[in-house]
Every structure is written in C-alpha cells, then in structure tokens.
C-alpha positions in Angstrom: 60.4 199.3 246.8 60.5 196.2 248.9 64.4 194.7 249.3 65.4 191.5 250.9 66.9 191.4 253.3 68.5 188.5 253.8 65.9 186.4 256.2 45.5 178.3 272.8 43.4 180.7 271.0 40.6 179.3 269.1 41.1 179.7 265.8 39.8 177.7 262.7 42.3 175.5 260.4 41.7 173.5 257.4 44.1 171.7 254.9 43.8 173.0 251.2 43.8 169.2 249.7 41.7 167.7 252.8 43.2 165.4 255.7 46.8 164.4 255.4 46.6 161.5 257.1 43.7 159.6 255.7 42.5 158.3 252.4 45.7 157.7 250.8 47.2 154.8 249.7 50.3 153.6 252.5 54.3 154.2 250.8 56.5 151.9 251.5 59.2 153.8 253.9 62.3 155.3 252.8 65.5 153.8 253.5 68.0 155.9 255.6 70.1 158.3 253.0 73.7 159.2 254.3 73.1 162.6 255.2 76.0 163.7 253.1 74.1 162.9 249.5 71.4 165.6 250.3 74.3 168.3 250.1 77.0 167.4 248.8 77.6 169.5 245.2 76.2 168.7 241.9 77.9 166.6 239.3 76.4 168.9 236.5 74.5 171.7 237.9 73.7 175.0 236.4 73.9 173.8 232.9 74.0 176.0 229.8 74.2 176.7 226.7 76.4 178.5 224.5 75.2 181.7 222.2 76.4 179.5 219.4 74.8 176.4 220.2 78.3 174.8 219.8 78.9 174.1 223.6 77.2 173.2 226.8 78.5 174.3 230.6 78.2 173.4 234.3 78.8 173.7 237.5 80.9 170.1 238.7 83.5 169.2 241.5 86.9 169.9 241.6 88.3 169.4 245.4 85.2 169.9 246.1 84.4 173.0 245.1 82.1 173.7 242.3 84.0 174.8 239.6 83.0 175.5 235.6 83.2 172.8 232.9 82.9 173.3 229.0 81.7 170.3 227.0 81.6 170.8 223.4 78.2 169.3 221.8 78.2 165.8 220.4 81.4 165.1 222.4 81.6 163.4 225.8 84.7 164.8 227.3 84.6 167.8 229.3 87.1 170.7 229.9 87.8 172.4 233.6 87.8 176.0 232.6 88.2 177.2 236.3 90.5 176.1 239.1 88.7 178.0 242.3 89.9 175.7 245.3 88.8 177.8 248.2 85.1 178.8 247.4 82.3 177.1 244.9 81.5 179.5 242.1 77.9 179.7 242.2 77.0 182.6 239.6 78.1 182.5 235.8 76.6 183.3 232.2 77.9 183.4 228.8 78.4 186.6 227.1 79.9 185.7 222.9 82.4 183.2 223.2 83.5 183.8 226.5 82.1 182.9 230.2 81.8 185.0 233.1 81.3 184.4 236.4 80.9 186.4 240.4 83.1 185.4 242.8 83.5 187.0 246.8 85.9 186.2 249.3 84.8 183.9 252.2 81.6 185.1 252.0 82.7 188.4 251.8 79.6 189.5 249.3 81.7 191.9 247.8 81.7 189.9 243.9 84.3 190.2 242.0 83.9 189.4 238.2 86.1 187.5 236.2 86.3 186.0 232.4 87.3 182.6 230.8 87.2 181.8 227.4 85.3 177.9 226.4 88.7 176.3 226.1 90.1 178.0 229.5 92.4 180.1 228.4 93.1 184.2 228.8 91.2 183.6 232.6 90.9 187.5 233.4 90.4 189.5 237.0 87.6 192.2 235.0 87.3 194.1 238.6 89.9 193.3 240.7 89.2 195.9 243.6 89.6 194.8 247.0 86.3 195.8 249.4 84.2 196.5 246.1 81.3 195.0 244.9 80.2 194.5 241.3 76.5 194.1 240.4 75.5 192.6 236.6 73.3 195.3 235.0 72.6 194.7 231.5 74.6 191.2 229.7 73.7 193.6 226.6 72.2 190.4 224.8 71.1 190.5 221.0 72.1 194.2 221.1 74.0 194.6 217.5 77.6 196.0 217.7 77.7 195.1 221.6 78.9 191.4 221.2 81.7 192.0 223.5 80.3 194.7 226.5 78.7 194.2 229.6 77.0 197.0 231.7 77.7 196.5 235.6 77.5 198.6 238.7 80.9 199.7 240.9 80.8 201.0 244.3 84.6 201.8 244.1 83.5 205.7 244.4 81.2 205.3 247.1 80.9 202.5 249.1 77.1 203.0 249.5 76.3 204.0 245.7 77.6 202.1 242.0 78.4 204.0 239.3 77.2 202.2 235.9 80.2 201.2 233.6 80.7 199.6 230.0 83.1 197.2 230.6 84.8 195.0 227.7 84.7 191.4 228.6 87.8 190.9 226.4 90.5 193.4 227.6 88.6 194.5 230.9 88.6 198.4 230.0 86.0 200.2 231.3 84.1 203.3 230.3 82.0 205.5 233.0 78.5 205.5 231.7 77.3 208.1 234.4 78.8 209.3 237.3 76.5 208.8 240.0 77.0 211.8 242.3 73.3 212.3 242.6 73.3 208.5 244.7 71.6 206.6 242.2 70.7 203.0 243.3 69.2 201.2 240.4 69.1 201.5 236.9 67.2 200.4 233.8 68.1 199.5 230.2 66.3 200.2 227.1 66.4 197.2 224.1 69.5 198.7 222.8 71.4 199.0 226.1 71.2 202.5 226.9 70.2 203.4 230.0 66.8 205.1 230.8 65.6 204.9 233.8 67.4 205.3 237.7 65.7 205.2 241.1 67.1 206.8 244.3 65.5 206.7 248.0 65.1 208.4 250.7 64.9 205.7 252.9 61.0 205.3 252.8 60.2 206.9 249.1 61.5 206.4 245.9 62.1 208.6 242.9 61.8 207.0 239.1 63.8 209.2 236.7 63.7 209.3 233.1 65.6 210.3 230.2 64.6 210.1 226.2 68.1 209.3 225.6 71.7 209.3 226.7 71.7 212.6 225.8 69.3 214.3 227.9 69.2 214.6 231.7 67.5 212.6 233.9 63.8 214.3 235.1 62.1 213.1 237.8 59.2 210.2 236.7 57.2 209.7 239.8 58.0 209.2 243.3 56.5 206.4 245.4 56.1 205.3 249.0 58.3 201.8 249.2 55.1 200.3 250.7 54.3 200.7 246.5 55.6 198.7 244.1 56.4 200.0 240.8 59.3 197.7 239.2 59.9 198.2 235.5 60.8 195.1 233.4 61.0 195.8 230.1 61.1 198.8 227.3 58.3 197.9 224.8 59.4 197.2 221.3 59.6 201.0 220.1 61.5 201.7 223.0 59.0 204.3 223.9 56.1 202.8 227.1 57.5 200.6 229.7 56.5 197.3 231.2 55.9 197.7 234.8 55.0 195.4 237.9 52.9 197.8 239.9 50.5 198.0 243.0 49.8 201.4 242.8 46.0 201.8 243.5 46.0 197.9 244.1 46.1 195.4 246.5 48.2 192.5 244.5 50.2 193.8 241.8 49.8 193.6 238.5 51.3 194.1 235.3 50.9 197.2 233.5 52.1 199.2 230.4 53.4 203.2 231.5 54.0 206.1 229.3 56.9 207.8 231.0 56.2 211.0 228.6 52.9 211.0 229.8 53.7 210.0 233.1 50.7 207.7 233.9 49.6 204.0 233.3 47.9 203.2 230.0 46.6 199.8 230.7 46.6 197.1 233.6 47.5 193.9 230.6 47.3 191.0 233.1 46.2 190.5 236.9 45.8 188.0 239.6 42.9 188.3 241.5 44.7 186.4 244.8 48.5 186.3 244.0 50.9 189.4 243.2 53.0 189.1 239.8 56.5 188.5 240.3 58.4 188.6 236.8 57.7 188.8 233.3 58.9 187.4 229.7 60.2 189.3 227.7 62.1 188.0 224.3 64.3 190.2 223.5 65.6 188.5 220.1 61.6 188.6 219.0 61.0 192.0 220.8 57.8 190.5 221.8 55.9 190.3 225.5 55.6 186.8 225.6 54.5 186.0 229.5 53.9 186.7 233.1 55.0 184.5 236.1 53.6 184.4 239.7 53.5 181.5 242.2 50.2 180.6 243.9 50.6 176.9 245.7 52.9 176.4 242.9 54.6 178.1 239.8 52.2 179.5 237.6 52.3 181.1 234.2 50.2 183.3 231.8 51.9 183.7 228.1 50.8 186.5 225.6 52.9 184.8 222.5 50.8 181.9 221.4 54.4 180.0 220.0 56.0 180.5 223.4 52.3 178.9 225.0 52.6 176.3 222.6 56.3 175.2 223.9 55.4 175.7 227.3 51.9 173.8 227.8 54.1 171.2 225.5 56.6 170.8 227.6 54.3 171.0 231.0 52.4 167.7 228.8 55.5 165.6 228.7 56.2 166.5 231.9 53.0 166.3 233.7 53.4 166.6 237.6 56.7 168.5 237.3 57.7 172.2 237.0 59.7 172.9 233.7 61.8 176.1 233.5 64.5 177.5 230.9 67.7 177.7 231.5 68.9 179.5 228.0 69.0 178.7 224.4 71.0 179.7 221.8 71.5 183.0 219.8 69.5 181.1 216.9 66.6 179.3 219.1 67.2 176.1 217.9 68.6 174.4 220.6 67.8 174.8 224.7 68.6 173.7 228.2 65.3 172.8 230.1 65.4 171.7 233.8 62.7 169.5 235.2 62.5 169.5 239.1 59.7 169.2 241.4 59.0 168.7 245.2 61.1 165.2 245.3 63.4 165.3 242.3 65.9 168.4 242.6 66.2 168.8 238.9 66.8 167.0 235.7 68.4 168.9 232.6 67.4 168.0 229.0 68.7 169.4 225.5 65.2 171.0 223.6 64.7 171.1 220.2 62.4 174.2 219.1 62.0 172.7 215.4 60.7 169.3 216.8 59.6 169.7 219.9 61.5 166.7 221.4 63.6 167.0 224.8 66.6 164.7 225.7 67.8 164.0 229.2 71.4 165.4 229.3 72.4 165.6 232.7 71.3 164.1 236.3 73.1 166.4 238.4 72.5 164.7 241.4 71.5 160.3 240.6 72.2 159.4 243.6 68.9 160.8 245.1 66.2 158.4 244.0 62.9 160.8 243.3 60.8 157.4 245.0 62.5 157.9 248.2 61.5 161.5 248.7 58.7 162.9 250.6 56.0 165.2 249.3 55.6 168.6 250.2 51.8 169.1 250.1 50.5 172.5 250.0 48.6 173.4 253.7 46.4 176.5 255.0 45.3 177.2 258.1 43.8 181.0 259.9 45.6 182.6 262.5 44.1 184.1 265.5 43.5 187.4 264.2 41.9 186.0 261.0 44.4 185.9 258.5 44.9 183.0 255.9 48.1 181.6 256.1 49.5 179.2 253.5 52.7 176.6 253.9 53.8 173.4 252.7 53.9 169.9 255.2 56.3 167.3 254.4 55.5 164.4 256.4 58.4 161.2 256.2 57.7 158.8 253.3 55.5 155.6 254.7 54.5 157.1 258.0 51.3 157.8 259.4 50.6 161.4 260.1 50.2 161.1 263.9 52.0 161.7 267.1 55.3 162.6 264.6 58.5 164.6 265.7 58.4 167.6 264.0 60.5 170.4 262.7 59.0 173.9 262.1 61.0 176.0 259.8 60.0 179.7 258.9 62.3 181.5 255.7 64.4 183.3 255.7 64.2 187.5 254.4 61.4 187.9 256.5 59.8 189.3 252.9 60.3 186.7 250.9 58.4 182.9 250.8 58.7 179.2 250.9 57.1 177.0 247.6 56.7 173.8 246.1 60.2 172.6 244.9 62.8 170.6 245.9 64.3 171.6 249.1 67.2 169.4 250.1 66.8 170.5 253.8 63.6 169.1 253.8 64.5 165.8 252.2 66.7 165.2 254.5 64.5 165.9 258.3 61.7 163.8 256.5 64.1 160.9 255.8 65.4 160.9 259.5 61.8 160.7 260.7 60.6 164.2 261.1 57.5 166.1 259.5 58.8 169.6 258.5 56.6 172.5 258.6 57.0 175.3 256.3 54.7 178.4 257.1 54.8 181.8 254.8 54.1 184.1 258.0 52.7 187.6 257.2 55.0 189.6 255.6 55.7 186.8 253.1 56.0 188.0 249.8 53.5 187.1 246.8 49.9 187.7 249.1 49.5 191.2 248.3 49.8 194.6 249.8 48.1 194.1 252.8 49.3 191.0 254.0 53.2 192.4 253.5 52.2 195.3 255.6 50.5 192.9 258.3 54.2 192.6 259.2 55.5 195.7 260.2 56.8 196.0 263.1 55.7 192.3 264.1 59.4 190.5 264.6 58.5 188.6 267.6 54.9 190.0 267.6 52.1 188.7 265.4 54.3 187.1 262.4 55.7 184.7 265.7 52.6 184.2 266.4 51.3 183.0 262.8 54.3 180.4 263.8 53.2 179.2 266.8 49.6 178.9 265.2 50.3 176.9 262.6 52.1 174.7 265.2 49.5 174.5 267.3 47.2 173.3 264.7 49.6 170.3 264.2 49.4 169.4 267.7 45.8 170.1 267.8 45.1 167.7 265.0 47.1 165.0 266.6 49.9 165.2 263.5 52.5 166.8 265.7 54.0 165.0 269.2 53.8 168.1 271.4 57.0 166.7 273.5 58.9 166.7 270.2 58.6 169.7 268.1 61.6 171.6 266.9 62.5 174.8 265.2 65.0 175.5 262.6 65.6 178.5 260.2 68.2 180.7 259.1 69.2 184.4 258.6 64.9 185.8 259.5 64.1 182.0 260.2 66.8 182.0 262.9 65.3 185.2 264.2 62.0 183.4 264.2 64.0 180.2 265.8 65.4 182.0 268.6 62.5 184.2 269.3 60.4 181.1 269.2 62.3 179.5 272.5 62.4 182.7 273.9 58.7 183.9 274.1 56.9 180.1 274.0 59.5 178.5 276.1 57.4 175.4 276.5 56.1 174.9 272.7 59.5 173.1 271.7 61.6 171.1 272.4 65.3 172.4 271.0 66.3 174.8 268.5 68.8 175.4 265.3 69.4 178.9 264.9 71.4 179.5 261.9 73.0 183.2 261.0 70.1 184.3 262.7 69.5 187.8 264.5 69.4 187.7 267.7 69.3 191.6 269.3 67.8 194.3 267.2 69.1 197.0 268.6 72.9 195.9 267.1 71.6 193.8 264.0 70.7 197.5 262.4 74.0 198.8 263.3 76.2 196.7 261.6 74.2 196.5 258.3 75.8 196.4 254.9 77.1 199.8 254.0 75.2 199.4 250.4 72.1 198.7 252.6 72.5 202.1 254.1 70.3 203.8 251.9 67.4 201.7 253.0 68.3 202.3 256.7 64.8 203.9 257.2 62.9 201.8 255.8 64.0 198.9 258.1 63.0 201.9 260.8 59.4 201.5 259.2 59.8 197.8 258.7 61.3 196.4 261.8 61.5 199.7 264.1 63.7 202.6 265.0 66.0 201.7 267.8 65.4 205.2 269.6 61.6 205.9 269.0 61.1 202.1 269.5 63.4 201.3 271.8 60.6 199.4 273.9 59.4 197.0 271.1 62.8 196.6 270.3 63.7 195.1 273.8 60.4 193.2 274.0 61.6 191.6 270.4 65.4 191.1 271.0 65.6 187.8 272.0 68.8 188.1 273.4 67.4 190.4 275.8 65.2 187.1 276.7 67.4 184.9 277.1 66.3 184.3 280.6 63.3 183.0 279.3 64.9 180.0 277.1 65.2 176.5 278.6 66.0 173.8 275.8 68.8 173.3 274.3 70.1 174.8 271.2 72.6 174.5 268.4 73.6 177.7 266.7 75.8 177.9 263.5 77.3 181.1 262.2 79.6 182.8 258.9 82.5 184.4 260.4 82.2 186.9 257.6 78.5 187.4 257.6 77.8 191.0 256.4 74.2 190.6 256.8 73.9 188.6 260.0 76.9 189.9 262.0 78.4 187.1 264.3 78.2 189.1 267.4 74.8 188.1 266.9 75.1 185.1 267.5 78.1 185.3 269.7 75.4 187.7 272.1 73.4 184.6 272.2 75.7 182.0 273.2 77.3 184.0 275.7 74.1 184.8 277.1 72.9 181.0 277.1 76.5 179.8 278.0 76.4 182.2 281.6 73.2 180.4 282.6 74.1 177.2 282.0 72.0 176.4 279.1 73.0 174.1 276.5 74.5 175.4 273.3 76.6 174.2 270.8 77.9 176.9 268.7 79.9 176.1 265.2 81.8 179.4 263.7 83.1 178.9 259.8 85.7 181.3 259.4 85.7 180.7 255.3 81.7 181.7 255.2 79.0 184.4 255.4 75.6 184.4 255.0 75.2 180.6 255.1 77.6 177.6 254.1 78.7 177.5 250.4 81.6 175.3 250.6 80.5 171.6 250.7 82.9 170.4 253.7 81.1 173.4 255.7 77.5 172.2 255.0 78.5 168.4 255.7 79.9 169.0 259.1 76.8 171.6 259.7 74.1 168.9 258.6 75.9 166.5 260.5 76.2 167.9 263.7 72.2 169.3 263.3 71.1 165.8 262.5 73.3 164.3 266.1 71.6 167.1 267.6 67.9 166.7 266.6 68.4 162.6 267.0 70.0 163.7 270.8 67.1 166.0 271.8 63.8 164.9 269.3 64.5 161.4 268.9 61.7 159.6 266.4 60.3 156.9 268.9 61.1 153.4 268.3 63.7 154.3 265.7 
C-alpha cells in the first residue's frame, strides 16, 4: 500500500503537442499582478451545499483567516458560523443539519473535530484531546437511522494506532466500535456503516481482514507486498463483493470486483492501458457504480451509469476547455455545487439543476485574477537517459517568446505523488514575473504504473535527480531555457530535490528555494510522525535503511554536501513541521551559514508542513519573489 508522504548525456526529447515556441499566434503580455492576489484567501471557497438543499457554505475571510459562512438559498446575506482567528479552517462537511470541520494547532497535524449548527449556534469541541489526532472514517451518509453519527478514528489509546468510534455529532458521546489492540491501521465500511474490512502492516506487507458482520471476527483476507496495490472502494449493492483498485498481476491498476468469501477477483470491470485508476464513483443514494477517474495529461473519466454520463459529458459541453467537478448535492439530487477551474482560472462555482440541466454562476471566489492574464500550462514529454518517458507540464509567461527565458524548475512534493493540469497559483505567479516554470513528474510519480513507481526506490538524489536535471537540460538544449538563469523551487520532496539539485549539479542553477524540504536522511527518518511508524520499513525499502545503507544515505544527504553548493539560497521552514522536522533545515543553514554561503532562512513559528495562514504565505511569496528578481533577474525587465 503506497502512503504519501508528504513530498550531457544524449538522450532524445520531444514535446507531446509539438514546438512551443512556434506556430502560435503572439498574446499580448500580462500586466504585473501584486503578488499578494495570487495567495491571498478566497472570498467564497469550498462552497457547499446543504443535505436539505435549504443552504449554501464557504470558506471566506475573517482577520484573515478562512473561516465558515452559512448563506441560506435565495437570500444574499451570509452568517459567520465560526470565529477561528489564529489558523484558516481548511477541512469541513455537512452531516444533517449541522457542519463539521478539522482543525490542528499551528500546524500541529493532530485534527481536532468540532460541530456548528447553520445558524452558529451550540459550536462544540467533539474531540478535545490534546496531542490526538482524529481521522474522518465513514460521514455515514444516506444510511437510515444514522442521521446524527459519524465514524472516526482516535489515537488517544495508542499514539501509533486509532481505534474506530461512533460519535454523535450532536452531544459528542462516543461509543468504541472495536478496540484495536491487534494495531489495526485502516478500516472499511459497508453501505450501511458497519465496518468490514481492516488492514494492518508489517512495515512492507499488508494484511486485508474480513468479517460477514459485526458479529463475527475479523479472518485474514489476503496479504500483499505494499509494492501491490489493492485499495477497496466500495461494498457492491448486496453488500456482499467489493470494489477494489488493484495491480495485483498488473502493471497499471485497474478496477476490479472481489469476492471476499471466495477470496479472489471475479472480474477486471475497467482498465487503462497507459494510466493507473485512481478513485471510483460510487452513489450511494442510487447504490449504483456509476464511474472511474484517472488522470492522463489531464482529468479523465469513464461512467458506467448512463444518467450520470449524460450530466457529465453535459456539463464538459457547456464547459468546453475546462475541468468540471462536484462539489455535493443535496439529500434529494435536485440541486448541486459544480466548480469549473482549469490551468488559468482557479475555479468558478455554479448552482446545478439535475431536472433542467442548467448551471448558474454563484460564486467567483477569487475575481480579482483575470483567467486572460494567466499563462498556459501545456502538457510536455521528454526521455531520460536511461530511456524512460517522462511527462510534465511548461508554463511559459504570457506574450513571451519561448527563448533564452529565466526559468524555474519545480519537482512535487511526496516524492509519490504528481503534478497536473489545473490551476496552480504558484505557477501563475513565476510566469507573471517573467519566468517559465517547469514541472516534471520524476519516476516514482504516481499514476504511470507499477514499474515506473518502483524505478524510484532508492533513487533520492540518484536517478529521480537525474530525470530533473534531464528535463532541464532539454530546455537549455532547445534554446527555451537561459542556462545562466535557471532556478529550482519545491517543497517538502521538491525541497529535497531543490537542495540536492545545488548540491550534486552545482553549476546547472543559478539559486535555490528550498521549502520544508529534507535535507539529511539519516535524521529525516528519525523524527517521523509517530502514526507513520508503522510504515517505518517501508520508507527502509523506499528511501533506504540508515544502517544497511548507510553509504547511499551519505552520498544522498545533501547536507552532508553542502561543500559542494555555491549559489545562493532561500530556505523557508514550519516551526511545527511533523513531517519535515526543522532541524532539517536548520542542518542546512548552519552548514551553508559556516561557509559563507548565502542563505536566507524564514522560520514561522504558527506553521508546519507549509504556510496556511495568509500573512505567512504573503511575506514567504514576497521574500521568494525579491530573491528570484535579486539572483535570476528577467533581462531588460
């Protein structure tokens, strides 16, 4: 089971969509956008919708946090239902009348859940334990007699395991579902909320168990190497075979139908011959399998139910050129939210109607971006030196020919996860200040396959940096990139890659933003979140093991290499990071710092894993943007 975490040689390069800097019409250029409108919080983001239809929700300032508003439908006042002045709540839902939402301490991680009803009154703590985290499990949704339950996950027992509760949105009781002493650390609901299915690792393999009922005893399922996948998604309707993402005996996974009585696969129902499956939908009100999603260059989609098809490829019509998503509709599916978004507009939210098919803008979360001053993202591939594709996304600056730019590479984060085709305000704003921005999906990147995910192992620093420094080379090869003026920027794995970058091709850049990146290896896994603990030896198959590969680990650690760096870098950390400790980066700076190397370093002591609070990001961007303008300059700008 793969978990996030988080994050010169000839070789032959081609663009998917042909030359990028010929046969296309010239743009006008964009005018400069004050950096602070790419980041600065929605005025109505995360919209919803009510079970009853009756009102709608976002996410909107209030000193300048994100906080939730209620807006009752057909009225054009809103209500401030929370009051959170020292963190933006980014996570919330509506369960009956009520609205719940995830909340963490500076970054902490450990969420805390809390309860609000639509007009903002009876505002409950649900699981108010210090140091705990709570995970959502089941919302219970459409489930008769379970209007006002929710099924989460507690680590209040054990720091490293949850225990599954039933816990009463209204009153905050809870009731143990099962005492997890045999360190359970995922579980599975049925389509009436009982749960059926738990996994538990080893560190490398994991166990599936099963049970008929709530009744009976878990018995073991199947067991699986994690280099398998083998994610269950959904009960069918009888509650009797199960819905599963699987690459077992495959190369890209694939969605299949599994009798866990039999205990084997029926059927493979739908497949991608280049791309893996990443989710599935299931209506639960309908109990039907309605569709499969999976992204290739772009979002992609496969429906089973020929009504949900019909609303979909109608919606993709009226909206030709842009990705259309769901956001909820009501218990009664008459009424939903739709958002609209694409590689230059961040996202539009209109009110559906299933009876006519007609969709009404309702909110512009963010109007102060202008969709005709963005830049496209165009999909890219190129082959590394050992032969692999590798595919990406190059966002040159609107109105600019595609030669001799500044350019800023930026690798993802996880390492196992990927960059698409949406709008990524990051981007926006390099392209406006002059820069092309290079996103690469390295090997290890997820949605490829098997094979290419295992192309990573133990490759921090080894081949996946040098799928990097390929595709950069191609850009200066091509005449696209100014080889004096090439950056790199990523966070959490993509400031690993950043600092690793300056550190074993001192000379291919010119500066560097590391940001909650790793830095040394050998410390990163020892100060790992406890409820990542389990997985401890599968980051020893992933990354290394610090003992038996003590050598790559030193050869990787680019702290250990800091000898080797010579430009100048800005590095920006989360004082409470429990992912990306700040001794990382504090290793890093110190190390720089002793040989005189320039750094700037910027600590947030209200943060973690990356900048939530709006003030944070501003002064981040800003100081980035002084840097880049100080050390990458666009010429004659």
């Amino acid at each position: 089971m793969k978990k996030n975490i988080m994050i010169i040689i000839p070789f032959t390069m081609i663009f998917l969509a042909g030359c990028v800097s010929c046969g296309e019409e010239k743009e006008k250029p964009a005018p400069l956008i004050d950096m602070e409108l790419f980041f600065r919080n929605g005025e109505k983001a995360g919209f919803q919708i009510s079970p009853d239809g009756k009102y709608y929700s976002y996410l909107s300032n209030y000193r300048d946090m994100l906080n939730i508003f209620v807006q009752k439908a057909g009225e054009n006042d809103a209500l401030r239902v929370t009051s959170d002045t020292l963190r933006s709540i980014s996570q919330y839902f509506w369960k009956g009348d009520r609205i719940l939402y995830l909340q963490d301490t500076g970054g902490d991680e450990n969420f805390q859940l809390f309860s609000v009803t639509a007009s903002g009154e009876d505002l409950r703590a649900l699981t108010p334990y210090p140091g705990c985290r709570t995970a959502i499990i089941d919302i219970l949704r459409f489930i008769p007699g379970k209007e006002k339950v929710v099924i989460i996950g507690l680590n209040k027992r054990d720091i490293q395991y949850f225990d599954p509760y039933l816990l009463n949105i209204e009153t905050g009781d809870l009731k143990l579902l099962y005492e997890n002493k045999e360190n359970f650390d995922s579980w599975f609901t049925d389509n009436i909320g009982i749960i059926r299915l738990a996994t538990k690792t080893d560190g490398v393999n994991i166990t599936y168990l099963y049970r008929q009922s709530e009744k009976d005893e878990f018995s073991e399922l199947l067991t699986t190497s994690f280099r398998e996948t083998f994610y269950p998604q959904a009960f069918d309707p009888d509650d009797r075979n199960i819905y599963v993402l699987s690459n077992i005996g495959r190369d890209k996974t694939a969605l299949t139908e599994y009798d866990p009585v039999k205990k084997e696969e029926l059927k493979e129902i739908y497949a991608h011959p280049d791309y893996d499956l990443e989710s599935i939908f299931y209506d639960k009100k309908k109990k039907v399998l309605a569709g499969v999603f999976w992204t290739g260059e772009k979002e992609e989609a496969y429906f089973f139910d020929k009504e949900w098809e019909n609303i979909y490829n109608g919606l993709k019509t009226k909206f030709e050129g842009y990705e259309v998503g769901f956001n909820g509709w009501n218990d009664e599916m008459t009424k939903a939210i739709v958002s609209v978004y694409s590689d230059r507009l961040r996202t539009k939210y209109y009110l559906y109607d299933f009876a006519s098919k007609e969709a009404v803008e309702v909110a512009n979360p963010f109007p102060w971006l202008n969709e005709e001053d963005m830049a496209r993202m165009k999909p890219v591939k190129y082959t590394s030196r050992d032969g692999l594709t590798i595919n990406g996304y190059l966002t040159l600056p609107k109105g600019v020919n595609a030669k001799n730019l500044p350019v800023v590479v930026n690798p993802h984060g996880g390492p196992w996860a990927r960059d698409g085709w949406y709008f990524n305000p990051e981007v926006q704003f390099l392209a406006n200040r002059g820069y092309a921005v290079f996103q690469m999906n390295f090997r290890g990147s997820t949605g490829y396959g098997k094979k290419f995910w295992e192309a990573s192992f133990r490759e921090w620093g080894k081949k996946m940096q040098d799928d990097i420094t390929d595709g950069v080379q191609y850009l200066i090869n091509e005449g696209i990139a100014d080889p004096e003026r090439i950056a790199i920027y990523g966070g959490s794995y993509g400031g690993y890659a950043t600092l690793a970058g300056v550190a074993f091709t001192p000379d291919l850049y010119a500066c560097a933003v590391d940001y909650v990146g790793v830095s040394n290896l050998f410390t990163f896994l020892n100060t790992i979140p406890p409820y990542w603990k389990p997985y401890l030896d599968q980051f020893y198959e992933m990354v290394g093991h610090p003992q038996k590969d003590s050598l790559l680990f030193v050869e990787a650690s680019p702290v250990l290499h800091a000898d080797k760096i010579k430009v100048p870098l800005f590095i920006a950390q989360g004082a409470n990071d429990p992912r990306v400790n700040k001794a990382e980066s504090d290793q890093m700076v110190n190390a720089l710092r002793a040989r005189g190397v320039e750094v700037e370093y910027m600590v947030k002591d209200n943060e973690g894993h990356g900048f939530s609070n709006q003030d944070n990001r501003y002064d981040f961007y800003g100081a980035m943007e002084k840097f880049l303008e100080k050390h990458l300059k666009p010429k004659n700008q």
